[in-house]
C-alpha positions as CSV (number, residue, x, y, z in Angstrom):
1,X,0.0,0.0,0.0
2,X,1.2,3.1,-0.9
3,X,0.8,6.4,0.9
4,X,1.1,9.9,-0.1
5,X,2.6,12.3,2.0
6,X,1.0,15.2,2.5
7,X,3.1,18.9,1.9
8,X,1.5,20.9,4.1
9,X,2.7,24.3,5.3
10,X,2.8,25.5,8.7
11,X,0.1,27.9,8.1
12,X,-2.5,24.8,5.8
13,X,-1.8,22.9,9.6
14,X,-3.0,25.7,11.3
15,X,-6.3,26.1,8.7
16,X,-6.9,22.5,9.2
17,X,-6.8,22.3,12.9
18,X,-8.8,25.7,12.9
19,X,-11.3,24.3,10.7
20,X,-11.7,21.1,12.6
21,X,-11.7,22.4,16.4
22,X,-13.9,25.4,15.1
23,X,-16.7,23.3,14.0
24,X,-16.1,21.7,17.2
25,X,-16.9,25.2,18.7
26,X,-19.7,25.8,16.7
27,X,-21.1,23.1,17.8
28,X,-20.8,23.9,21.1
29,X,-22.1,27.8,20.4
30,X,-25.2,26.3,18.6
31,X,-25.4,24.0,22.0
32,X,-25.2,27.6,24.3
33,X,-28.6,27.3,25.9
34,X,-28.2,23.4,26.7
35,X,-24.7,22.3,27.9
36,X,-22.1,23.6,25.3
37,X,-19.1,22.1,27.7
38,X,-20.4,18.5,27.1
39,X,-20.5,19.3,22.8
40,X,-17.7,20.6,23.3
41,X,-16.0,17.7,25.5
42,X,-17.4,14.7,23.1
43,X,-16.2,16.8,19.8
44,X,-12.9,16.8,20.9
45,X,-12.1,13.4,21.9
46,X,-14.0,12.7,18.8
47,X,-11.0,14.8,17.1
48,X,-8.4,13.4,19.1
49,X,-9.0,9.9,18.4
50,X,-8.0,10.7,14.5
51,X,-5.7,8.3,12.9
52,X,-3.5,9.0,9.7
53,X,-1.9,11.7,8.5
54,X,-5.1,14.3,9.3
55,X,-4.4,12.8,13.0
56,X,-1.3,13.7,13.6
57,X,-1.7,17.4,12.1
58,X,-5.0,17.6,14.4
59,X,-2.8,15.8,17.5
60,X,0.3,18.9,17.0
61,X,0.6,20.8,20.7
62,X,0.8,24.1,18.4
63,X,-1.7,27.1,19.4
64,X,-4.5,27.4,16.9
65,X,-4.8,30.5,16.1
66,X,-8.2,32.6,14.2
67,X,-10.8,30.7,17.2
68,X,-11.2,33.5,19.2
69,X,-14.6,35.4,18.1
70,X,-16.9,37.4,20.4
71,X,-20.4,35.7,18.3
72,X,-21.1,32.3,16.7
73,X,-21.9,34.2,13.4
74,X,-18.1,35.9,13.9
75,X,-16.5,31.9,14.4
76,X,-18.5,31.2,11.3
77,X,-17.2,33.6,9.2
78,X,-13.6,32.7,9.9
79,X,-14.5,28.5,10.6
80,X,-16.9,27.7,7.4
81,X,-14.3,29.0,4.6
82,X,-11.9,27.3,6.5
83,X,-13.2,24.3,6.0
84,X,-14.0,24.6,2.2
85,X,-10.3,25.6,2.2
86,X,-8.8,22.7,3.9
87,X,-10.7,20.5,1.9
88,X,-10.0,21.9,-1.4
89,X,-6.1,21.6,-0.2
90,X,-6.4,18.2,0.4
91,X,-8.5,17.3,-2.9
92,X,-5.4,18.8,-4.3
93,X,-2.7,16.9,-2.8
94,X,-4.4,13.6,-2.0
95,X,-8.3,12.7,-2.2
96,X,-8.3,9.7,0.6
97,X,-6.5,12.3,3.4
98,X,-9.6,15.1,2.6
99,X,-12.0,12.0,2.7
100,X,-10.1,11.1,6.3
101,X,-11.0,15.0,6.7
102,X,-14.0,14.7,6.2
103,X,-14.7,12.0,7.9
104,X,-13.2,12.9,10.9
105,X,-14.9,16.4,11.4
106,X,-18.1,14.9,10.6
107,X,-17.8,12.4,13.3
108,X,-16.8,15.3,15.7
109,X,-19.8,17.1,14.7
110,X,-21.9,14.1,15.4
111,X,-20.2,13.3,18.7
112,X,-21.0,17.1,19.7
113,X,-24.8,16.9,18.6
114,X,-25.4,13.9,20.5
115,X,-23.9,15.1,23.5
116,X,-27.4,14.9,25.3
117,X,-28.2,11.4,24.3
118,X,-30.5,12.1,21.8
119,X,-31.7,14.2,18.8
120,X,-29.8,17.5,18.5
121,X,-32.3,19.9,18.5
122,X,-33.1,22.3,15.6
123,X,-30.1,24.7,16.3
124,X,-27.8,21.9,16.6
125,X,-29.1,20.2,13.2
126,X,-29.0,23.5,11.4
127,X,-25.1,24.1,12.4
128,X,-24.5,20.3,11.2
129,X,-25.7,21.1,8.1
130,X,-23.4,24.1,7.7
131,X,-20.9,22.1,9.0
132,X,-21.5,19.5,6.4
133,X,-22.2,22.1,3.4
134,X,-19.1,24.0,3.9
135,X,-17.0,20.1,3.9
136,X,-19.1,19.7,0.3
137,X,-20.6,16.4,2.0
């Protein structure tokens, strides 16, 4: 099996870990009336537990930088492009690592929506499907 490296910048690391923990935070801003801590909590060991290539850029002990917004509509702004850009990126370079993208925010997402143990309500579905629209799934 064969594996393709991927060349990734300092700064495309940064966009993909800002991409990835910032729909995490979404999540958790959509989840502000409930128990955002929790969405939160589940999205992240969700992202933590990524394997491959996309794991070990979303493991990296560097700051993230671009998560600090006063409103869930500001972290959007900076979050959702970031997410079309990361996966355009990885289109680029290697199809399979922005499927493992993909994937991998996805199941954050999910992990952070069912935080209560049950349906995510209407707020929470409506960020999932940004979420999700912005990744092109």
């Amino acid at each position: 099996m064969s594996v393709t490296l991927l060349a990734l910048t300092d700064q495309d690391k940064n966009t993909l870990r800002a991409a990835a923990y910032g729909a995490v935070s979404l999540m958790a801003a959509a989840d502000v009336a409930g128990q955002p801590h929790k969405a939160a909590t589940h999205g992240c060991v969700a992202l933590a537990s990524a394997t491959g290539q996309v794991g070990h850029v979303l493991a990296e002990k560097t700051r993230i930088t671009g998560l600090h917004h006063a409103s869930a509509a500001a972290l959007a702004d900076h979050v959702l492009p970031a997410l079309a850009a990361t996966m355009n990126l990885l289109r680029e370079q290697d199809p399979a690592a922005a499927a493992a993208f993909r994937h991998t925010v996805m199941t954050a997402v999910e992990a952070a929506a069912r935080a209560h143990r049950g349906e995510p309500g209407p707020v929470l579905a409506a960020m999932a499907r940004k979420i999700s629209d912005a990744l092109g799934a």
